[in-house]
C-alpha positions as a Markdown table, in Angstrom:
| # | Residue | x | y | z |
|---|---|---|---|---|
| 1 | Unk | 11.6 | 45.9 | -10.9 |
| 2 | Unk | 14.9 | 45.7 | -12.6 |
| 3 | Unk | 15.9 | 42.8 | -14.8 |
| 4 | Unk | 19.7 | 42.3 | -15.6 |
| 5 | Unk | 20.2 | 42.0 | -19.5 |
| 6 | Unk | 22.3 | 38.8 | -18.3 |
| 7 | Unk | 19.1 | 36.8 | -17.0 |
| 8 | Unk | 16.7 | 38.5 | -20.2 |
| 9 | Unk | 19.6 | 36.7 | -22.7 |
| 10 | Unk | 20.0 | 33.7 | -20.1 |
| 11 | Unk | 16.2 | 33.3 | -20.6 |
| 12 | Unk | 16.3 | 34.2 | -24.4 |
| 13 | Unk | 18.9 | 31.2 | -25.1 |
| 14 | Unk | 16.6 | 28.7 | -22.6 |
| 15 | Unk | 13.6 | 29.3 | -24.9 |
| 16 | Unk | 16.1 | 29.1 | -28.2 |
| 17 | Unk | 17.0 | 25.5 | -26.5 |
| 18 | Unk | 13.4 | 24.3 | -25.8 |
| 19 | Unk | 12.0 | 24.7 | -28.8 |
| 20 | Unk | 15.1 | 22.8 | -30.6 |
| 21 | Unk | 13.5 | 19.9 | -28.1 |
| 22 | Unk | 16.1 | 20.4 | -25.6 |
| 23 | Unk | 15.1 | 19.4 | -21.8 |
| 24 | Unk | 15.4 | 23.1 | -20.3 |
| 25 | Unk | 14.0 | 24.3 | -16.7 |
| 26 | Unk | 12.5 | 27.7 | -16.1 |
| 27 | Unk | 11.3 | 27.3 | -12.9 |
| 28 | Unk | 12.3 | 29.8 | -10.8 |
| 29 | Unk | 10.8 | 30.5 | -6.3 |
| 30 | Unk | 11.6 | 33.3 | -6.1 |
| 31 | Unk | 9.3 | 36.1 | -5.9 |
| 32 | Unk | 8.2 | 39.2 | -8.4 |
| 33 | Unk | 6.9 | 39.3 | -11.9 |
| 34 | Unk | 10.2 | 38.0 | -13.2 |
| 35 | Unk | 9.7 | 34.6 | -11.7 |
| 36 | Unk | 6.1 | 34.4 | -12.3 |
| 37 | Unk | 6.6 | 34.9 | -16.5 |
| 38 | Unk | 9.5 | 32.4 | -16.1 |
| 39 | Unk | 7.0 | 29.6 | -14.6 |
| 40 | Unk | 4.6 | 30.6 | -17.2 |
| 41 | Unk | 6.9 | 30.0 | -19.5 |
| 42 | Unk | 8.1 | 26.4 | -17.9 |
| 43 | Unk | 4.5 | 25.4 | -18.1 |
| 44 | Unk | 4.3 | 26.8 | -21.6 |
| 45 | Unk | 7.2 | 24.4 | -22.5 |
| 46 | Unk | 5.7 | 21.2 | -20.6 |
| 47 | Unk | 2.1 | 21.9 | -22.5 |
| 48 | Unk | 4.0 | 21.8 | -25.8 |
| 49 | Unk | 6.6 | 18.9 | -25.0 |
| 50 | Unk | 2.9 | 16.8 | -23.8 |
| 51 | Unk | 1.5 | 17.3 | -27.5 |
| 52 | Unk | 4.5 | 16.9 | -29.5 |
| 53 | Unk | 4.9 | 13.4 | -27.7 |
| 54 | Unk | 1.1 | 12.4 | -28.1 |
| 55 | Unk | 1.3 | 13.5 | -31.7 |
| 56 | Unk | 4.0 | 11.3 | -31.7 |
| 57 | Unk | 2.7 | 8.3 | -30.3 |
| 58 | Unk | -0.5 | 8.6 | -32.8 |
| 59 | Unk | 1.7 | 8.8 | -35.5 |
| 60 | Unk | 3.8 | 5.6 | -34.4 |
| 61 | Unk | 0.1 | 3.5 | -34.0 |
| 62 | Unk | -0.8 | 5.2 | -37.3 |
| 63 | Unk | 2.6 | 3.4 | -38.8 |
| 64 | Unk | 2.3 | 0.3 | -37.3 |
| 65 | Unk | -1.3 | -0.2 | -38.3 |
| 66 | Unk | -0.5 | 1.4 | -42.0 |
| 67 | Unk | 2.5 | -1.8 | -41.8 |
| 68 | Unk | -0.2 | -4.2 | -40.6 |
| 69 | Unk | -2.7 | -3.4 | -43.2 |
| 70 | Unk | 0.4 | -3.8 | -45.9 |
| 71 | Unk | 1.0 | -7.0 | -44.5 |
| 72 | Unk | -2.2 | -8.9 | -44.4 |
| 73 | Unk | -3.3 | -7.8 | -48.1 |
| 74 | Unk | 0.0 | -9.2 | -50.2 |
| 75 | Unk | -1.5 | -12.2 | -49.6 |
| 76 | Unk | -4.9 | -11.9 | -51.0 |
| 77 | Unk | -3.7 | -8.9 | -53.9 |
| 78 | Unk | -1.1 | -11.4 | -55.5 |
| 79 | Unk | -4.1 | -13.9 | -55.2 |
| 80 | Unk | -6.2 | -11.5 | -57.2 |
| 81 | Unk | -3.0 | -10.9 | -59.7 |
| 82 | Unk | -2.8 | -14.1 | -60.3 |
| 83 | Unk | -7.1 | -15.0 | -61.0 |
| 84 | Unk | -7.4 | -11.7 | -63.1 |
| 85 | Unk | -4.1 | -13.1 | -65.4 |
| 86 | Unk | -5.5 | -16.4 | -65.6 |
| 87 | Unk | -9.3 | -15.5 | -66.2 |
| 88 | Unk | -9.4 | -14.4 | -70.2 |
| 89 | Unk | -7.9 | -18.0 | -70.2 |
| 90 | Unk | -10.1 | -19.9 | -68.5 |
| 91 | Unk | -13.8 | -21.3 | -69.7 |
| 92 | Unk | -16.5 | -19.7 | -68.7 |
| 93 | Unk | -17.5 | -22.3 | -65.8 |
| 94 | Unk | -13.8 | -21.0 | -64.0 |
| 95 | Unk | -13.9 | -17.6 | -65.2 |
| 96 | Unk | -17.1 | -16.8 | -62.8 |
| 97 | Unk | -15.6 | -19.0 | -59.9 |
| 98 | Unk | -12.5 | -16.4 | -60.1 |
| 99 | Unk | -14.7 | -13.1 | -60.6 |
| 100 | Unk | -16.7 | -14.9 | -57.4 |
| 101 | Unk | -13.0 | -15.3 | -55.4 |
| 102 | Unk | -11.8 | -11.8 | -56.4 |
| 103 | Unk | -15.2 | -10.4 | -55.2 |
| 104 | Unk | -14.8 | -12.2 | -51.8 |
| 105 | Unk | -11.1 | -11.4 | -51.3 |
| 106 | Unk | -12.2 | -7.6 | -52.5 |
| 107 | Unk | -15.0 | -8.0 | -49.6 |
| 108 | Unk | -13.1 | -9.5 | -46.9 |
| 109 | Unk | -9.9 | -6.9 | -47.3 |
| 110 | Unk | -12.3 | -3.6 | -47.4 |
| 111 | Unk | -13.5 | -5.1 | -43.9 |
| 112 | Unk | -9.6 | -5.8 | -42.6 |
| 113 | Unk | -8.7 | -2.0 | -44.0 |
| 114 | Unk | -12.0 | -0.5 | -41.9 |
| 115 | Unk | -11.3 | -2.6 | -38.6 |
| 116 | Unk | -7.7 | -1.5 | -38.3 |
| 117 | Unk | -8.2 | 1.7 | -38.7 |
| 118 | Unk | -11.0 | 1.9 | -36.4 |
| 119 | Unk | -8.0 | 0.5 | -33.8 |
| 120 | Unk | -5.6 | 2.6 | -34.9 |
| 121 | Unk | -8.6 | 5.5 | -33.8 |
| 122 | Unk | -8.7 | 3.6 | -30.8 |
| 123 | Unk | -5.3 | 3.4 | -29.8 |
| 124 | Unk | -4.8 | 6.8 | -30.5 |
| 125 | Unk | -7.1 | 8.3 | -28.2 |
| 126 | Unk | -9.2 | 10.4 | -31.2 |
| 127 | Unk | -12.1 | 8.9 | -30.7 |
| 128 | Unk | -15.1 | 10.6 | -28.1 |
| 129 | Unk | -17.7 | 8.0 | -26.7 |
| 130 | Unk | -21.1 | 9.2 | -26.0 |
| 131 | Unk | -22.0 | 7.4 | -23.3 |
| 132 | Unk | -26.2 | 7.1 | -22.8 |
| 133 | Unk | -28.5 | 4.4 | -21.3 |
| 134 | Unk | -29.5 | 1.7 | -23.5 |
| 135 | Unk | -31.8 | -1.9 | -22.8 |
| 136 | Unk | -29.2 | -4.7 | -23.8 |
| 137 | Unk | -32.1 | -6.4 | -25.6 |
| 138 | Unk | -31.9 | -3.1 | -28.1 |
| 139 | Unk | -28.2 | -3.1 | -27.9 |
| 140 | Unk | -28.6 | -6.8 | -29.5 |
| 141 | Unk | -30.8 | -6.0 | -32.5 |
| 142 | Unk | -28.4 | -3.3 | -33.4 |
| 143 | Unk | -25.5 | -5.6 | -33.3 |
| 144 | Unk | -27.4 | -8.5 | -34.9 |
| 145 | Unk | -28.0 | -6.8 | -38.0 |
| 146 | Unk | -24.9 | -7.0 | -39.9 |
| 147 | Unk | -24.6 | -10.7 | -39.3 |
| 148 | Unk | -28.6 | -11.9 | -40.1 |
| 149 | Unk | -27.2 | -13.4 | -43.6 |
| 150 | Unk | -24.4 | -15.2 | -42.0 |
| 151 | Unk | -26.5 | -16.5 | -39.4 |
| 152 | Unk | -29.3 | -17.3 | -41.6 |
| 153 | Unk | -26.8 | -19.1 | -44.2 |
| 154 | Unk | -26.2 | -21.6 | -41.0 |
| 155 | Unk | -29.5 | -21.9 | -39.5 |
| 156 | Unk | -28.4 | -20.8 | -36.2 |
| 157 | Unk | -30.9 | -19.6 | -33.9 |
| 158 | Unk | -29.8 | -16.1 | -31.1 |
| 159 | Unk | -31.4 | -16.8 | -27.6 |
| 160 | Unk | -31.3 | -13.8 | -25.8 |
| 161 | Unk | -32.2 | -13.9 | -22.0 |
| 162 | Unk | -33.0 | -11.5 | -19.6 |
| 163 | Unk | -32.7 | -7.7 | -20.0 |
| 164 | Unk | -31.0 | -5.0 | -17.9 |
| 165 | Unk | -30.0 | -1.4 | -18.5 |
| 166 | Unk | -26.5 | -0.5 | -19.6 |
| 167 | Unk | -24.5 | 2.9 | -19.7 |
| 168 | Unk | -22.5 | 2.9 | -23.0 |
| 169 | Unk | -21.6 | 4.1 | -26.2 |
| 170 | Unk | -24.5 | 2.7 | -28.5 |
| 171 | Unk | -22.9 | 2.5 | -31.5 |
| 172 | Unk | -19.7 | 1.2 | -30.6 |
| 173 | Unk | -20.7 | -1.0 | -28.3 |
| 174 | Unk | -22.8 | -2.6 | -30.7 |
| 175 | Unk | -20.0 | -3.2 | -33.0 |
| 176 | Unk | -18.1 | -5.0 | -30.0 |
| 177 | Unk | -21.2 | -6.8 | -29.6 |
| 178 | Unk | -21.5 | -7.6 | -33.3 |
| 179 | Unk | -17.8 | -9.2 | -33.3 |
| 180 | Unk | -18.6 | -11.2 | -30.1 |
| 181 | Unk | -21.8 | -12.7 | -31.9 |
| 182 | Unk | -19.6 | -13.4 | -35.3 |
| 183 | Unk | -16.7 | -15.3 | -33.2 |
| 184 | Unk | -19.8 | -17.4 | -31.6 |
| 185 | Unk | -21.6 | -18.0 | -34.9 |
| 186 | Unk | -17.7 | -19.0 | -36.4 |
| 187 | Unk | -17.6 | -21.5 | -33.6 |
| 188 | Unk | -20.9 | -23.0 | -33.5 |
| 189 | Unk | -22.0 | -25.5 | -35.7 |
| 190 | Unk | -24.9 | -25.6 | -37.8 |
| 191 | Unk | -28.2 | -25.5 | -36.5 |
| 192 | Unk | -26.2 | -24.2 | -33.1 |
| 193 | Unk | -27.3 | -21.9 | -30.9 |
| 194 | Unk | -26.2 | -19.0 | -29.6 |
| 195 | Unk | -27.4 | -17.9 | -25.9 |
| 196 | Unk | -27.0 | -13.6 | -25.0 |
| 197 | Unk | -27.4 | -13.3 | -21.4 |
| 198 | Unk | -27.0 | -10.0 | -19.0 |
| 199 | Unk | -27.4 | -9.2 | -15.2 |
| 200 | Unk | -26.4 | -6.5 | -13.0 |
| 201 | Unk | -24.2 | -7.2 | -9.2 |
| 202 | Unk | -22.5 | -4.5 | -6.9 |
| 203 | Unk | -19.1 | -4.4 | -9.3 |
| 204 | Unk | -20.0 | -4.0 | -12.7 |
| 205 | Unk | -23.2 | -5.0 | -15.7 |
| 206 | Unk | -22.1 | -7.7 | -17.8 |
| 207 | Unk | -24.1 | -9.2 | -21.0 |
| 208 | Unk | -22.5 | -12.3 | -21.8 |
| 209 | Unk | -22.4 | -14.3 | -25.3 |
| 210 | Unk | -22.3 | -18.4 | -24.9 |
| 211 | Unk | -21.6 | -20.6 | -28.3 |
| 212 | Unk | -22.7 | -24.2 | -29.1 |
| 213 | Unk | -19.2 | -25.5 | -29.6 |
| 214 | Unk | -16.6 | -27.3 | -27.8 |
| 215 | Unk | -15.0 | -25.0 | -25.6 |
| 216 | Unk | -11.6 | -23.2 | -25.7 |
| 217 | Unk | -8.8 | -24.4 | -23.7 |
| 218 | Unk | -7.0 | -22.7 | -21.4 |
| 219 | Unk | -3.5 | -22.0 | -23.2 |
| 220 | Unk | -5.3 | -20.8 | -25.3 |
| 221 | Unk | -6.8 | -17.4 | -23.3 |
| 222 | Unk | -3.2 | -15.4 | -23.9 |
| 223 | Unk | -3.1 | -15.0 | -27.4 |
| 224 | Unk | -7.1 | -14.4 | -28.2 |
| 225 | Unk | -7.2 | -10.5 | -27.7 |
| 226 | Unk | -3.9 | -9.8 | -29.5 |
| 227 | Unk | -3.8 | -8.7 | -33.1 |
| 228 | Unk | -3.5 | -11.5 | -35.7 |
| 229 | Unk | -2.4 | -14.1 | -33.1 |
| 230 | Unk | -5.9 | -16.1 | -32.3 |
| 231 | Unk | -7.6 | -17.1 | -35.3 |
| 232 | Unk | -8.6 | -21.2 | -36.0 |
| 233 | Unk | -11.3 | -19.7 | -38.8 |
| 234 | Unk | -9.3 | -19.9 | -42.2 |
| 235 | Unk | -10.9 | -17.1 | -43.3 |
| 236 | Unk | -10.4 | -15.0 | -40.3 |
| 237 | Unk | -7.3 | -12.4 | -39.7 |
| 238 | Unk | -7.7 | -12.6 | -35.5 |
| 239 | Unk | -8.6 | -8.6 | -34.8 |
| 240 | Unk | -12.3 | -8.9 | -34.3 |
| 241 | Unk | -12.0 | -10.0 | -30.7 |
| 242 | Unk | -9.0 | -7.2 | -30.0 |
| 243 | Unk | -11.2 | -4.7 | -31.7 |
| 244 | Unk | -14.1 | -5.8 | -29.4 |
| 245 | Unk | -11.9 | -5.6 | -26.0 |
| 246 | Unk | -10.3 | -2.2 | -27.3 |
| 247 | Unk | -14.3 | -0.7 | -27.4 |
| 248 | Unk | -14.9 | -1.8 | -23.9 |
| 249 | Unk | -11.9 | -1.1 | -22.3 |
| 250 | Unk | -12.0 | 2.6 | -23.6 |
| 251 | Unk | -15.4 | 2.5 | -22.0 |
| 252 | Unk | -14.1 | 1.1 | -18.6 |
| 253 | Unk | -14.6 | -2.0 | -18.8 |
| 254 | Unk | -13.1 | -5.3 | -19.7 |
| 255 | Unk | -14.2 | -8.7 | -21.5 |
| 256 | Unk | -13.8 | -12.0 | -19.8 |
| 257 | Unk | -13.6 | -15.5 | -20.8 |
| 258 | Unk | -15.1 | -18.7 | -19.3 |
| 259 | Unk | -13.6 | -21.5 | -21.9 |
| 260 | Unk | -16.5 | -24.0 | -21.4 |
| 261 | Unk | -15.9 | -27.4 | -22.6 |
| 262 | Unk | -17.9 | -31.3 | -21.9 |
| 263 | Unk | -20.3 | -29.7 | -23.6 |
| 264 | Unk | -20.3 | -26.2 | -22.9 |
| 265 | Unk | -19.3 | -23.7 | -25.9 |
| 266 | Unk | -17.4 | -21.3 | -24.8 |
| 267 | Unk | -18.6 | -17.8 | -23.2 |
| 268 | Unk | -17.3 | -14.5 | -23.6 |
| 269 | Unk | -18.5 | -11.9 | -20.7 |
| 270 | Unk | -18.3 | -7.7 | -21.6 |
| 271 | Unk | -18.2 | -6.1 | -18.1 |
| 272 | Unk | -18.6 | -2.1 | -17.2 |
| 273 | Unk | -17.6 | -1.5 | -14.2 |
| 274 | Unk | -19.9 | 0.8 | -11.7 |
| 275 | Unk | -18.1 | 4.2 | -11.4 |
């Protein structure tokens, strides 16, 4: 087969081009060897362009979340600046109520940091789910046992009915779980009761968590599962909930809201969908 010097240069400069990010096309129908290493090389170029972009777009989530993070703690670090200048000042009495503030704001701001960048992990597609079968009734002790102080603190009492089998990543959907429970616990009042209910129909499994408050309203549904935008708790920063409908969507599924109200707290409903 003979290959004219013309097409091996004309070739030469198209790879030159592509890898400057230029938008070149080596396809080529014809027949022969020639043509062949020319498509190879076309789908060589596509491969590369594919990861360049998703290293891209991870970067760009990386940046936004790295902004978000930047922008939630001024608050709470020029707090801190000012307690720690006014603390060798103070008496005693107001010198442990700051250490006690500093140590809170140091608590909740490790947890905002964590949460994001689980997100950000999210978002960017980095993170494998191992999905296995799991009881709901064990996937709720899991996800009960960070929040046994803050439940305990209100007296609020977890009814968890019926039990069904689920096909899910344990760990993670536990932590969706866990954020579900704390948003029902923030909304309940004390001595309220939370209710955990789960079944099974021809569409999906759903496990459901139900507070003892007054309901949500309607106009309010938009805003709940975006970042920062739903948050009534003045010490909450709004990205529990979005965390917990990232987890189960990555999982195919969804999370559903029934806003309750006359006397009906309202219920939050994880679904996975039957494959």
């Amino acid at each position: 087969m003979l290959i004219k010097k013309s097409e091996i240069i004309e070739l030469s400069e198209g790879i030159r081009s592509a890898i400057n990010g230029k938008s070149v096309d080596f396809r080529d129908n014809k027949e022969g060897a020639w043509s062949i290493l020319k498509n190879d090389i076309n789908t060589l170029v596509n491969m590369k362009n594919e990861q360049m972009n998703l290293a891209q777009k991870e970067r760009d989530i990386l940046t936004e979340y790295l902004a978000d993070i930047s922008h939630q703690l001024k608050t709470p670090i020029t707090s801190m600046k000012i307690m720690a200048d006014l603390v060798e000042m103070a008496p005693p009495q107001k010198q442990a109520e700051f250490m006690k503030s500093i140590k809170i704001s140091l608590s909740r701001m490790e947890w905002l940091v964590a949460t994001l960048l689980k997100m950000a992990r999210l978002d960017s597609g980095v993170i494998e789910f191992s999905i296995v079968s799991i009881k709901t009734k064990e996937l709720i002790k899991k996800a009960l046992q960070p929040l046994e102080i803050l439940l305990d603190v209100k007296n609020q009492t977890v009814d968890v009915v019926n039990d069904v089998e689920l096909m899910c990543d344990q760990r993670w959907t536990a932590e969706a779980l866990t954020n579900l429970i704390k948003n029902a616990s923030e909304y309940s009042p004390v001595n309220g009761k939370i209710t955990i209910d789960c079944g099974i129909n021809p569409i999906y499994r759903w496990v459901s968590v139900t507070d003892s408050g007054a309901g949500l309203k309607k106009e309010n549904f938009a805003g709940i599962f975006e970042r920062f935008s739903y948050s009534q708790n003045e010490d909450g920063y709004g990205i529990g909930l979005p965390l917990a409908q990232s987890i189960i969507r990555h999982q195919n599924g969804d999370i559903d809201i029934d806003g309750g109200g006359k006397g009906k707290g309202a219920t939050f409903i994880i679904k996975f969908f039957t494959s």
